[in-house]
Backbone bond lengths (Angstrom), bond angles and torsions (degrees), N, CA, C in turn:
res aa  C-N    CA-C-N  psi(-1)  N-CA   C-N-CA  omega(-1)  CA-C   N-CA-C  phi
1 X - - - 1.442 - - 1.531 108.78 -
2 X 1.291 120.06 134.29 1.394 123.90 -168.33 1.854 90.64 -91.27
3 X 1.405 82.70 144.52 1.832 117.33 172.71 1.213 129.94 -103.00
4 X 1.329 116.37 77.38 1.636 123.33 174.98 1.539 117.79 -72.87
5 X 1.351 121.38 149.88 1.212 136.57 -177.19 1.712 97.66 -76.75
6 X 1.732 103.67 118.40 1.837 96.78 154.79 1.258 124.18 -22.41
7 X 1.246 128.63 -68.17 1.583 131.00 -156.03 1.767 93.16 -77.42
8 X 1.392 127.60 -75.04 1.503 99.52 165.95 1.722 144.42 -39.35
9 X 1.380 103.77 2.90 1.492 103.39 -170.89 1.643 84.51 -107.44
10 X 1.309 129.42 -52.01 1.190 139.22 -172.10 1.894 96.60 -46.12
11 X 1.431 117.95 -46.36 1.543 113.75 179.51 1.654 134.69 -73.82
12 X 1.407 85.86 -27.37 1.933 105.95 161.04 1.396 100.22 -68.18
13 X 1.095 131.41 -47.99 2.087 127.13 -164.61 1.540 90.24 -69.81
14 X 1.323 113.50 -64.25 1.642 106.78 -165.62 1.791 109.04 -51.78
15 X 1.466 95.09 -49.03 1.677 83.02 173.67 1.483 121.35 -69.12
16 X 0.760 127.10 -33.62 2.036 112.70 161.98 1.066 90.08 -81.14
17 X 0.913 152.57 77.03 2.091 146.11 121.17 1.522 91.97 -117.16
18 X 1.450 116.72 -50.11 1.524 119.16 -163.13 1.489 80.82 -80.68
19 X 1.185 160.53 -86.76 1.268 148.85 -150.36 1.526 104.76 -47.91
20 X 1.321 145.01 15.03 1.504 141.39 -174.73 1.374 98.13 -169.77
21 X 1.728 121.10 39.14 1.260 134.49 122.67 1.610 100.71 101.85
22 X 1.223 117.02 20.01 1.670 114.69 169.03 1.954 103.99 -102.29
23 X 1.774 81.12 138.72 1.530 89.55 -176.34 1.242 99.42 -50.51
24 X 1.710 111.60 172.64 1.835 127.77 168.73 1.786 99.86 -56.21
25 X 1.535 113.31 -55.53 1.415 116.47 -162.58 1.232 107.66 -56.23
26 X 1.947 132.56 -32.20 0.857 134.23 -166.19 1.510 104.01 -99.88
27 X 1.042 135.73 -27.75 1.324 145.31 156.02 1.588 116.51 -22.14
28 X 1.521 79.83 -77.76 1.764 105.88 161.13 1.225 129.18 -23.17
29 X 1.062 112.69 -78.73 1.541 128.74 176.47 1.746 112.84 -77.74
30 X 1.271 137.39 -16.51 1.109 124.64 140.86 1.862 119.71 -62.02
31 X 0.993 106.85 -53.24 1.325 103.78 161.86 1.506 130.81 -22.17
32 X 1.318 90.46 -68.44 1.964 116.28 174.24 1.342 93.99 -43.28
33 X 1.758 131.03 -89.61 1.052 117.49 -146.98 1.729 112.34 -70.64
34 X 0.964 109.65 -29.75 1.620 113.40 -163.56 1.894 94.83 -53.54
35 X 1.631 111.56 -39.48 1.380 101.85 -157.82 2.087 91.58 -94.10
36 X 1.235 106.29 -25.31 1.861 96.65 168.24 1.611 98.53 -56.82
37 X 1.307 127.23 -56.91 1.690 123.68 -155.69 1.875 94.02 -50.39
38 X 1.719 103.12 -56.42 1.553 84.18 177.66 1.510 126.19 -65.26
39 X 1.339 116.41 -28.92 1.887 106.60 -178.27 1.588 117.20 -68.60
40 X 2.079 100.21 -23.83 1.455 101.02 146.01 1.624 155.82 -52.54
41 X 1.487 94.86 -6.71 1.474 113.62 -168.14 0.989 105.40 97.06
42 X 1.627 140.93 -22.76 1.461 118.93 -125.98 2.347 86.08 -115.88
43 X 1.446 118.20 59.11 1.032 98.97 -166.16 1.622 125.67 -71.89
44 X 1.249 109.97 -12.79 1.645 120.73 158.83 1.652 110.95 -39.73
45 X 1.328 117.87 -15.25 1.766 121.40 160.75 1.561 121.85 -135.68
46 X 1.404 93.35 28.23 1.677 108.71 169.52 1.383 96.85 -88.90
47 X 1.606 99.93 -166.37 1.156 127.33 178.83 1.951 130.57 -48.49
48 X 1.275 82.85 -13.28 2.036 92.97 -173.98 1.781 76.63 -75.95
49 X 1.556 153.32 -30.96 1.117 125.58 -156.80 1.544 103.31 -79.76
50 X 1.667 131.64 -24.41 1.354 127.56 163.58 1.730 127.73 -10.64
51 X 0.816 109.55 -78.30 1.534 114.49 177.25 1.539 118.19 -49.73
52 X 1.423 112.12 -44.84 1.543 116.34 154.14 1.395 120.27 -51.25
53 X 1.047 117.87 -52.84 1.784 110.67 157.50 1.377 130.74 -60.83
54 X 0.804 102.12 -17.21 2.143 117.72 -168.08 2.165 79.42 -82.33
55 X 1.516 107.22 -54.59 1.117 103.75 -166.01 2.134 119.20 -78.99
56 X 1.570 101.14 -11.00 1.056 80.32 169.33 1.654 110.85 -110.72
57 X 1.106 125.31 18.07 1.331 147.20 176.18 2.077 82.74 -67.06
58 X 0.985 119.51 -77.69 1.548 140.13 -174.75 1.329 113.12 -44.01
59 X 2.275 118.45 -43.72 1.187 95.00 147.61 1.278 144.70 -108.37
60 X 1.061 123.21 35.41 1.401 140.08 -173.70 1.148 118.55 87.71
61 X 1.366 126.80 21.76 1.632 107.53 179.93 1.832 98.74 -109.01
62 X 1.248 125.19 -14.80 1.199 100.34 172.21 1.902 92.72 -109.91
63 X 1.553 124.34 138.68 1.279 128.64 -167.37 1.785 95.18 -123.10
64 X 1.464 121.97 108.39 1.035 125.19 145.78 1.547 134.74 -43.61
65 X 1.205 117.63 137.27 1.573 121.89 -174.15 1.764 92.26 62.74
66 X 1.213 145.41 29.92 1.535 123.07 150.91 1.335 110.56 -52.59
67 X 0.906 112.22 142.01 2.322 137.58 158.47 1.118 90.28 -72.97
68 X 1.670 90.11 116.59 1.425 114.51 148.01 1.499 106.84 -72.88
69 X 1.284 92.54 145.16 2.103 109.33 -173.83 1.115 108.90 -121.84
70 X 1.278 128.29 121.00 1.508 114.40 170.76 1.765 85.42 -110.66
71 X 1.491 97.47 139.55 1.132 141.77 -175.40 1.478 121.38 -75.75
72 X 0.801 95.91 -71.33 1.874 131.54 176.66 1.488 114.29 -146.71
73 X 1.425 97.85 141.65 1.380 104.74 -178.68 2.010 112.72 -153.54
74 X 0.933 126.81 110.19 1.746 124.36 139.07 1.025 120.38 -100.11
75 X 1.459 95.67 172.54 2.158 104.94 -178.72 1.282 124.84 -45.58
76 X 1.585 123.67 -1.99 1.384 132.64 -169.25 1.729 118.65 -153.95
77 X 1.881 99.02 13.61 1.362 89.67 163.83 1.984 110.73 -165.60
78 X 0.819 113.78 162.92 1.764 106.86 -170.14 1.636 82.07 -142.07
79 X 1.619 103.66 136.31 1.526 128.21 136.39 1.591 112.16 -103.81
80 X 1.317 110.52 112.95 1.704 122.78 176.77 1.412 109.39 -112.68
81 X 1.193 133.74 136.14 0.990 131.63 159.43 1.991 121.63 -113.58
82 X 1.088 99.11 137.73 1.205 109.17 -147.42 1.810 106.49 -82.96
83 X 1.278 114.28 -19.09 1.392 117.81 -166.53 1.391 121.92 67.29
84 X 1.247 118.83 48.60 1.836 110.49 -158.01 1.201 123.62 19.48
85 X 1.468 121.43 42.56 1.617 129.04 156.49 1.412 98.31 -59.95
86 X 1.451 102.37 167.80 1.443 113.12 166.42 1.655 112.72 -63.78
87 X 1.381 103.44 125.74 1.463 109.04 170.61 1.678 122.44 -49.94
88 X 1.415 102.15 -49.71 1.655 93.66 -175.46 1.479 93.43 -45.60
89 X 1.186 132.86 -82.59 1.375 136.16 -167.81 1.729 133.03 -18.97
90 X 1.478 90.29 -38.30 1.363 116.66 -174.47 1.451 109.64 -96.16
91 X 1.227 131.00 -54.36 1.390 120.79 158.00 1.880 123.55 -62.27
92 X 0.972 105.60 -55.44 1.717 92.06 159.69 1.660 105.65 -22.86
93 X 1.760 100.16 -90.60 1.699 89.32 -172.42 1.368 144.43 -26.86
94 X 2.054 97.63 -33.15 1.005 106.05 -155.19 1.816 99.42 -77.19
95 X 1.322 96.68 -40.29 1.555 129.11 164.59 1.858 111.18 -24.45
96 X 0.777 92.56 -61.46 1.712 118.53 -177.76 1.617 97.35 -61.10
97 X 0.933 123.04 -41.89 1.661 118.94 -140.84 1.874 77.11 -108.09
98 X 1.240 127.23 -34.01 1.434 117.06 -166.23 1.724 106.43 -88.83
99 X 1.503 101.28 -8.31 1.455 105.39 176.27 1.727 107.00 -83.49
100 X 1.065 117.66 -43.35 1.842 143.16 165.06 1.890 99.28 -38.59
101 X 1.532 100.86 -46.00 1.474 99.63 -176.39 1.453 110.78 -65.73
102 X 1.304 113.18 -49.57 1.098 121.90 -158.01 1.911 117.35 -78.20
103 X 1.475 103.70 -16.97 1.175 122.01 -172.97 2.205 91.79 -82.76
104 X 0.615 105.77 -5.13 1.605 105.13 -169.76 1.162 106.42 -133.04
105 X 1.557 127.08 1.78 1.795 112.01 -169.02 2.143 85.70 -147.94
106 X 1.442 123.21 -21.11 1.260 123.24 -170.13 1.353 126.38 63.65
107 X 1.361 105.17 14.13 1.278 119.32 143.23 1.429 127.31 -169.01
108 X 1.556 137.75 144.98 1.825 110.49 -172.00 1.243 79.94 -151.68
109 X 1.550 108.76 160.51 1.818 122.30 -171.64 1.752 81.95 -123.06
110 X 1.963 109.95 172.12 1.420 117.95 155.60 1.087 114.72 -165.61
111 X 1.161 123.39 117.81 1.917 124.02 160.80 1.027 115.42 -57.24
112 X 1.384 124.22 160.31 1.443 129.86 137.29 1.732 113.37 -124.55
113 X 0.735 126.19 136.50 1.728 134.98 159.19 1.580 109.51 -90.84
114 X 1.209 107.59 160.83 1.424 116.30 166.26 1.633 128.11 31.21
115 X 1.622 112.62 56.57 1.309 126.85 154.61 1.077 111.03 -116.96
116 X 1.438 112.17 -173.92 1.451 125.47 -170.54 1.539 107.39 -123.87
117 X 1.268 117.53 162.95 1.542 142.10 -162.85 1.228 90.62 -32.84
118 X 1.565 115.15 128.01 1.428 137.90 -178.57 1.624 113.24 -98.17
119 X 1.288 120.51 1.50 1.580 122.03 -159.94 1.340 110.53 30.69
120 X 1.148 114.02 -157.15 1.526 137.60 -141.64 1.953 107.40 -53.94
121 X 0.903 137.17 66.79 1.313 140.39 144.91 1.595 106.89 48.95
122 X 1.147 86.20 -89.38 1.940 107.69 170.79 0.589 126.17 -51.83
123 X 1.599 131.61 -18.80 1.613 114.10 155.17 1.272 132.64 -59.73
124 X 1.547 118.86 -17.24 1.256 119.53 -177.09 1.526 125.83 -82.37
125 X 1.775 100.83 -43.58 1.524 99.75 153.09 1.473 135.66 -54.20
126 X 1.868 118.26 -33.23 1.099 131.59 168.69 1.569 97.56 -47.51
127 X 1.043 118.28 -53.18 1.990 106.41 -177.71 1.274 117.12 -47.20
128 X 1.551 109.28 -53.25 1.450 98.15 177.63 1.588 121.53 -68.07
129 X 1.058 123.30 -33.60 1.561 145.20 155.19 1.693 108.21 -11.26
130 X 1.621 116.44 -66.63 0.851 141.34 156.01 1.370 120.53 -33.07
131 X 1.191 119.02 -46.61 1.690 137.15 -154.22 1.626 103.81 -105.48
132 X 1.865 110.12 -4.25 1.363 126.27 160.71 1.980 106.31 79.63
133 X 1.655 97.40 17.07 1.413 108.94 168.67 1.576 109.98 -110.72
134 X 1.495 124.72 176.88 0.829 131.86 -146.99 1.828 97.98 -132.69
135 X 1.492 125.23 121.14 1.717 98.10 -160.93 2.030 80.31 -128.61
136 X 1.648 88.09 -169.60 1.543 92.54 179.79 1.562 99.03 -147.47
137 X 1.101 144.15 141.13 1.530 142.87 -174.75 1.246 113.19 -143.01
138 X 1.273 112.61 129.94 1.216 117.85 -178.32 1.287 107.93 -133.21
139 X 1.354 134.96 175.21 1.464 138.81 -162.45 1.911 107.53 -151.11
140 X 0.960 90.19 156.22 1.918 97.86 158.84 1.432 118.65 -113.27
141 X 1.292 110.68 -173.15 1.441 101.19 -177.48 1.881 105.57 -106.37
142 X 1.671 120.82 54.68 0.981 97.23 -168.52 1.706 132.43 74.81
143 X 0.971 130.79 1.99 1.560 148.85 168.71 1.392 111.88 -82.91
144 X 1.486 130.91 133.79 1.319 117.56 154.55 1.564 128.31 -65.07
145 X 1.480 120.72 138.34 1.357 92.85 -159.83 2.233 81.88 -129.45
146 X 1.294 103.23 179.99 1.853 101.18 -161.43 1.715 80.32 -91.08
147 X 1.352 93.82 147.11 1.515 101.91 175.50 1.953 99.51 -98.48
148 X 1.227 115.55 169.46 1.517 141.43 146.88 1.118 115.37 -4.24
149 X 1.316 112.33 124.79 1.581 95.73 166.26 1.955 102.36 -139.09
């Protein structure tokens, strides 16, 4: 079995994502996690999921450049909906922005509706991890589910 270097494998994925219409930024960061989930062990959300994206990129269920939506929002919680953008993309952000909450209010919750396959779980708490908070993530299986009201 041939042995590619992370940082070169990470530049082959982004270039077939951007060659089948995902921005560089989103490229990028799909890239990132797909090849961490495998150096994580966890390769059931590495890189073998590529081609499944390449292919639903083609039929519309994963949509490059979707608007992120925030929905609803107070100082301690966001409904976003993602537009079936790519999930890494969309949870990262969402990730980011619920860590921002929480750094100013000491605690913040966030949905998302309507993205696509987020890979590896644990990366998202690992952010807050980092940020010396403590997070919880959960997922669906791909279903639309009713947001907040």
């Amino acid at each position: 079995m041939p042995v590619i270097q992370h940082d070169r494998l990470q530049g082959l994925i982004a270039k077939l994502l951007v060659a089948n219409g995902a921005s560089e930024e989103e490229a990028q960061i799909v890239s990132r996690h797909s090849v961490a989930a495998n150096l994580a062990g966890h390769d059931s959300h590495g890189v073998i999921q590529i081609p499944i994206y390449i292919d639903r990129i083609h039929k519309g269920h994963i949509v490059p450049g979707a608007p992120f939506e925030i929905k609803q929002e107070s100082p301690t919680s966001t409904v976003i909906d993602g537009n079936w953008g790519f999930g890494y993309v969309v949870s990262e952000r969402a990730t980011r922005m619920t860590i921002e909450k929480a750094k100013a209010n000491n605690v913040a919750a966030c949905t998302i509706v309507r993205q696509s396959h987020i890979g590896r779980v644990a990366a998202y708490p690992l952010m807050a991890a980092r940020e010396g908070m403590i997070a919880i993530m959960t997922a669906d299986s791909g279903k639309v589910w009713a947001t907040c009201r």
